[in-house]
MMTF fields as JSON, N, C-alpha, C and O atoms, coordinates in Angstrom:
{
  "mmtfVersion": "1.0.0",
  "mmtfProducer": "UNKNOWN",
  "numBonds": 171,
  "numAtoms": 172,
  "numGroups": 43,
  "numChains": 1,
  "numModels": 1,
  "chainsPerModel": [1],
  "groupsPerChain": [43],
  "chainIdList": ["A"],
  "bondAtomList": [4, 2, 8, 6, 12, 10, 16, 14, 20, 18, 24, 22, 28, 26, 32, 30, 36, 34, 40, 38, 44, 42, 48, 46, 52, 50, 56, 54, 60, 58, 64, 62, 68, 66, 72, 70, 76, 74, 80, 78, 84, 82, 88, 86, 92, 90, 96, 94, 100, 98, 104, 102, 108, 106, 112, 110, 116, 114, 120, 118, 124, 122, 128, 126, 132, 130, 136, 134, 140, 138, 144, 142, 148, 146, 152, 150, 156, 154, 160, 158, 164, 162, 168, 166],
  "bondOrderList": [1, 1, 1, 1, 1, 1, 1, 1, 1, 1, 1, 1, 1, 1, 1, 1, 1, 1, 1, 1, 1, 1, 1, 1, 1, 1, 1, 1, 1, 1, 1, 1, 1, 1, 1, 1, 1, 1, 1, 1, 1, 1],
  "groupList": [{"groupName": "UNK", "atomNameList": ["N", "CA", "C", "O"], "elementList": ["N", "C", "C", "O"], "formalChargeList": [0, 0, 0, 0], "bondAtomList": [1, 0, 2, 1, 3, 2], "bondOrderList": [1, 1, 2], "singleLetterCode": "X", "chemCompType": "L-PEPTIDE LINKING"}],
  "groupTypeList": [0, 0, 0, 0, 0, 0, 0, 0, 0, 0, 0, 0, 0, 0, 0, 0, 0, 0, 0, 0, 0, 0, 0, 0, 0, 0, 0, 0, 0, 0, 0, 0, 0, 0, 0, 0, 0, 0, 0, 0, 0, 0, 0],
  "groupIdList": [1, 2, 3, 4, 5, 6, 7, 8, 9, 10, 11, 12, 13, 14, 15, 16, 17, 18, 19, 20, 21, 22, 23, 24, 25, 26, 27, 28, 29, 30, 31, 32, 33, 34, 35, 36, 37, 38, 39, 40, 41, 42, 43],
  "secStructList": [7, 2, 2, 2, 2, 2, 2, 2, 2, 2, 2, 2, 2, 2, 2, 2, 2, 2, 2, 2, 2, 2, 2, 2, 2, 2, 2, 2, 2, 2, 2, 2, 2, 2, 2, 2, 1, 1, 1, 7, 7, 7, 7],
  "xCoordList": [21.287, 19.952, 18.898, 17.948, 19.218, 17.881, 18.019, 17.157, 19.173, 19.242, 18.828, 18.58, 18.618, 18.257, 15.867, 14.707, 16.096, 14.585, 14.014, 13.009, 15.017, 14.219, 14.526, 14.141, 15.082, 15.613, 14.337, 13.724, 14.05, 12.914, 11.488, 10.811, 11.441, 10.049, 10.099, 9.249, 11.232, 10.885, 10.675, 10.109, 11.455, 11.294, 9.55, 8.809, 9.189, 7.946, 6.875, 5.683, 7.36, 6.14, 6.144, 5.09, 7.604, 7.222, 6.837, 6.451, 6.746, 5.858, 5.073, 4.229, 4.683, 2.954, 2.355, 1.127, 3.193, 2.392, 2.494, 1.501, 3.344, 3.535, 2.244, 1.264, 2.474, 1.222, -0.459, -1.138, -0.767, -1.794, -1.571, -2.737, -0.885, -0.89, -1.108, -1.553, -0.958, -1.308, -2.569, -3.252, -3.192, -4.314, -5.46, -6.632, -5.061, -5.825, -6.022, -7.084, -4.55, -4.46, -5.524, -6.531, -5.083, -6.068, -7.316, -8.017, -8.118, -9.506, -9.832, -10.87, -8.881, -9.529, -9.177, -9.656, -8.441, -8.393, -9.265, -9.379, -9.611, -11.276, -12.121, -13.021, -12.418, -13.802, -14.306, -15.376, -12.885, -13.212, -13.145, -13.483, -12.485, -12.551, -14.294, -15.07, -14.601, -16.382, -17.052, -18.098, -16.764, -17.966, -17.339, -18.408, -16.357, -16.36, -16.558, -17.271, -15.923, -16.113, -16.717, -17.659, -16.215, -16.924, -15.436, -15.667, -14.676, -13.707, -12.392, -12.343, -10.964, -9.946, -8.721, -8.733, -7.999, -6.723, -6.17, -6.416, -5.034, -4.337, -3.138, -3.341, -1.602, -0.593, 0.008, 0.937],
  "yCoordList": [17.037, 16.808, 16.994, 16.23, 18.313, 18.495, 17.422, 17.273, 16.875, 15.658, 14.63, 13.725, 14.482, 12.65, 13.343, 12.934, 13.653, 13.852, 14.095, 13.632, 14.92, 14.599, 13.685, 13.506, 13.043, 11.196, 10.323, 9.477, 10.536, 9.69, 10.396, 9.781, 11.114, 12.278, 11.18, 10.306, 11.415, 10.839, 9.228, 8.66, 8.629, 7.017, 6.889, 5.964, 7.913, 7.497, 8.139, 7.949, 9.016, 9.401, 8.425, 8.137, 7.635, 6.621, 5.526, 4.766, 5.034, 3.718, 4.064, 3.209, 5.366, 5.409, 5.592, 5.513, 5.943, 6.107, 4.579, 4.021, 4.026, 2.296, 1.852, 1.63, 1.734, 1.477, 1.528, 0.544, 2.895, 3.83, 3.071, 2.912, 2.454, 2.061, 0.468, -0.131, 0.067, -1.627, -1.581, -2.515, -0.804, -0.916, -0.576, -0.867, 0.097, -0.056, -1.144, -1.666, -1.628, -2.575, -3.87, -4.378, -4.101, -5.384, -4.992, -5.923, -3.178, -3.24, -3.761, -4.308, -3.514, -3.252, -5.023, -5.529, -5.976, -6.837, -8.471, -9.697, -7.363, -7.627, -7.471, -8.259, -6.604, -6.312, -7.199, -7.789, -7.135, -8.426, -9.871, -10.781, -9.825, -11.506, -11.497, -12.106, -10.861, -10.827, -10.785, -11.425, -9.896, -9.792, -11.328, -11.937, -12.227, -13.093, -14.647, -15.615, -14.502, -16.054, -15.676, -16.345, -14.864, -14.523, -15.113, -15.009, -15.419, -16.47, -16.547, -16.692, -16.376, -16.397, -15.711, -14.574, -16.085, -15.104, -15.175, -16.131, -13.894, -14.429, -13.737, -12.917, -14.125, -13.303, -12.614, -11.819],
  "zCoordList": [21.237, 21.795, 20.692, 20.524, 19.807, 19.105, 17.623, 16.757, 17.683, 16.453, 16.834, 16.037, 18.359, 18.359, 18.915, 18.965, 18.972, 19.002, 17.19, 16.652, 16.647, 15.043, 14.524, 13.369, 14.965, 14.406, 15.204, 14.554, 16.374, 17.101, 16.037, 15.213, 16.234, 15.397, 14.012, 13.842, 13.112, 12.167, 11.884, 10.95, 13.236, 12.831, 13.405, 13.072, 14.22, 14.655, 13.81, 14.054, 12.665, 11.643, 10.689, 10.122, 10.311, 9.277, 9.808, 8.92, 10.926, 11.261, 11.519, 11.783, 11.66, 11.471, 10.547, 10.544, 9.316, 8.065, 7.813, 7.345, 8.02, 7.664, 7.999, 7.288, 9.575, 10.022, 9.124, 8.833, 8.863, 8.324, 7.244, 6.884, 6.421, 5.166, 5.354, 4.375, 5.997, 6.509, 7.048, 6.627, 7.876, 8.315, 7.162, 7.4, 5.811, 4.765, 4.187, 3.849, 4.027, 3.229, 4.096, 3.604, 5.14, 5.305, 5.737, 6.134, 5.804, 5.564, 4.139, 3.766, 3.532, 1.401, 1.32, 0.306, 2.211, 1.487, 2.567, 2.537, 3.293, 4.551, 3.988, 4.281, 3.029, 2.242, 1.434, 1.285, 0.76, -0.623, -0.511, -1.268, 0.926, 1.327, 1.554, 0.818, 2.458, 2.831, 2.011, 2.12, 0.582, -0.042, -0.894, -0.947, -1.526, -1.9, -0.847, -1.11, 0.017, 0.062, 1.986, 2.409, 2.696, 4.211, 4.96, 6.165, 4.866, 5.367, 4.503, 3.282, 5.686, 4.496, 4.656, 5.129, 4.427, 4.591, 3.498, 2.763, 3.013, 1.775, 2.455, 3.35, 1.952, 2.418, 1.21, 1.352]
}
């Protein structure tokens, strides 16, 4: 019991740091689309 809850704990702390790390990434790469062209995606 107490191995499959720190197995859930941890798959759900690294998709949230995943997460937390993607949601930077496309503010920082939201910024620079706006301040260059206003419009845009890049992958």
């Amino acid at each position: 019991m107490g191995a499959g809850v720190i197995v859930g704990i941890s798959v759900f702390v690294v998709i949230a740091l995943i997460a937390v790390v993607v949601a930077v990434a496309v503010v920082a790469s939201v910024s620079s689309v706006e301040t260059r062209d206003g419009e845009g995606e890049k992958e």
